[in-house]
C-alpha positions in Angstrom: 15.4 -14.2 -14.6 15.2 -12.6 -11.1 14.8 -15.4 -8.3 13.0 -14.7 -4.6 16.6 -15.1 -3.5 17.4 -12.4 -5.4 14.6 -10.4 -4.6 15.2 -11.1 -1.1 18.5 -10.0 -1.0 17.5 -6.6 -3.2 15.2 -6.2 -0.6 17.3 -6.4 2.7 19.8 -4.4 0.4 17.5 -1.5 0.2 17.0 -2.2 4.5 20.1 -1.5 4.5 20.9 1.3 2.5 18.1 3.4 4.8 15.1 2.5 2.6 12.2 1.2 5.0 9.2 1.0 2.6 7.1 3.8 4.0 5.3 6.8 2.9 4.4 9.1 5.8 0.9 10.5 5.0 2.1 13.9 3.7 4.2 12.8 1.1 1.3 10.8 0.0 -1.1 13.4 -0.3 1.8 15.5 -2.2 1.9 12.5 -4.3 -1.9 12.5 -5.1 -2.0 16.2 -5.4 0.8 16.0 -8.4 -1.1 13.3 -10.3 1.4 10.6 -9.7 1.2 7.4 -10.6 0.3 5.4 -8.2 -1.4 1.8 -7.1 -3.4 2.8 -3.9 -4.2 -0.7 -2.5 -6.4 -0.6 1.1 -6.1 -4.3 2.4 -8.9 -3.1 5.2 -12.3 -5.0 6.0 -15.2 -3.9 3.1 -17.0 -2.4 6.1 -14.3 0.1 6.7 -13.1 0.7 3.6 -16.4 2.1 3.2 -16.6 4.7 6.2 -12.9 6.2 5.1 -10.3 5.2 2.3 -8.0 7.8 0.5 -9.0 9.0 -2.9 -8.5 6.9 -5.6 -7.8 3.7 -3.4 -8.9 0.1 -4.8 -10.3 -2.2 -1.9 -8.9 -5.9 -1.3 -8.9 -7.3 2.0 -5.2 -8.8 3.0 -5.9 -11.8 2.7 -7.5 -11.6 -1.1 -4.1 -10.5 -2.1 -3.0 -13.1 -3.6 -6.1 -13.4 -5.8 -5.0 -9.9 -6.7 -1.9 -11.0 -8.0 -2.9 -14.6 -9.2 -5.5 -12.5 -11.3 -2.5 -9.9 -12.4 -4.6 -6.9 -11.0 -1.9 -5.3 -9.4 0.6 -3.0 -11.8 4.0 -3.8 -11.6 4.9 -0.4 -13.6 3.3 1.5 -10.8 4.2 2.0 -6.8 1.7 0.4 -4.8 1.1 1.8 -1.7 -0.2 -0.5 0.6 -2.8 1.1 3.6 -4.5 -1.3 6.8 -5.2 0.0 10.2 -2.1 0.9 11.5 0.5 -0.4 8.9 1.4 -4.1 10.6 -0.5 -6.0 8.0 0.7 -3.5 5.4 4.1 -4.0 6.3 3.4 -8.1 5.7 2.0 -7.4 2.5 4.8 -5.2 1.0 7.4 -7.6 1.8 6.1 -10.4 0.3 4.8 -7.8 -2.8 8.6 -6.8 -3.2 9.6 -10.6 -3.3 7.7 -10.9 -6.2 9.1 -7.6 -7.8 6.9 -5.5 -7.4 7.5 -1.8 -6.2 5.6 -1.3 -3.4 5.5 0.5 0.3 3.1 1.1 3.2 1.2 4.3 4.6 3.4 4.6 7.9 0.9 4.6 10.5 -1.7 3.4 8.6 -5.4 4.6 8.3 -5.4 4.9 12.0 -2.0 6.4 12.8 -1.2 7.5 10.1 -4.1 9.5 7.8 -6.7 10.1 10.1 -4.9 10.9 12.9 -3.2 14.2 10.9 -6.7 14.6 10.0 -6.2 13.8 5.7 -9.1 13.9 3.5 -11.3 11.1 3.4 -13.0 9.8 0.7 -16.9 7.6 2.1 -18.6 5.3 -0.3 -22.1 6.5 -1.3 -24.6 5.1 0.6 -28.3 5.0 -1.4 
């Protein structure tokens, strides 16, 4: 059985071997585009996510998380890619994701820095 020490050391392993738990925006979209498999998870206030969120994104604000993973929600045979404003608060979130095993990374830059601001398609809730 794999320990948080374990995990934890796995993790600052892969620090230093040059992996930093990003995905710029572009490889992203790439990733979308091919159909890959992957856990969008926006961690952004409902409000927001509403305005703007990438396609095929689930909503949780950061700190429902954990009901997230209490309530085994989130795939652990999938990347997770973790998006908030500017990719702080995602960065939080994906360590404490990869603790727990699971294989995830943030959107470098976030929503702000990151998607909008190399103008990426948006996806807007419908509002009736």
């Amino acid at each position: 059985m794999i320990t948080t020490l374990d995990s934890a050391k796995k993790y600052f392993d892969d620090l230093k071997n040059g992996c930093n738990n990003l995905i710029d925006c572009q490889n992203l979209y790439k990733s979308i585009g091919a159909k890959e498999d992957l856990f969008i998870l926006d961690i952004r206030k409902k409000d927001d996510f509403a305005k703007n969120f990438i396609e095929g994104s689930i909503h949780c604000e950061w700190n429902e998380v954990f009901e997230f993973i209490e309530e085994d929600i989130l795939p652990k045979d999938k990347k997770i890619i973790v998006v908030c404003y500017t990719g702080q608060t995602a960065g939080q979130v994906v360590g404490i994701l990869k603790l727990l095993g699971y294989d995830a990374c943030s959107l470098m830059g976030g929503m702000v820095n990151g998607w909008l601001k190399n103008s990426m398609p948006i996806e807007a809730a419908c509002s009736t």
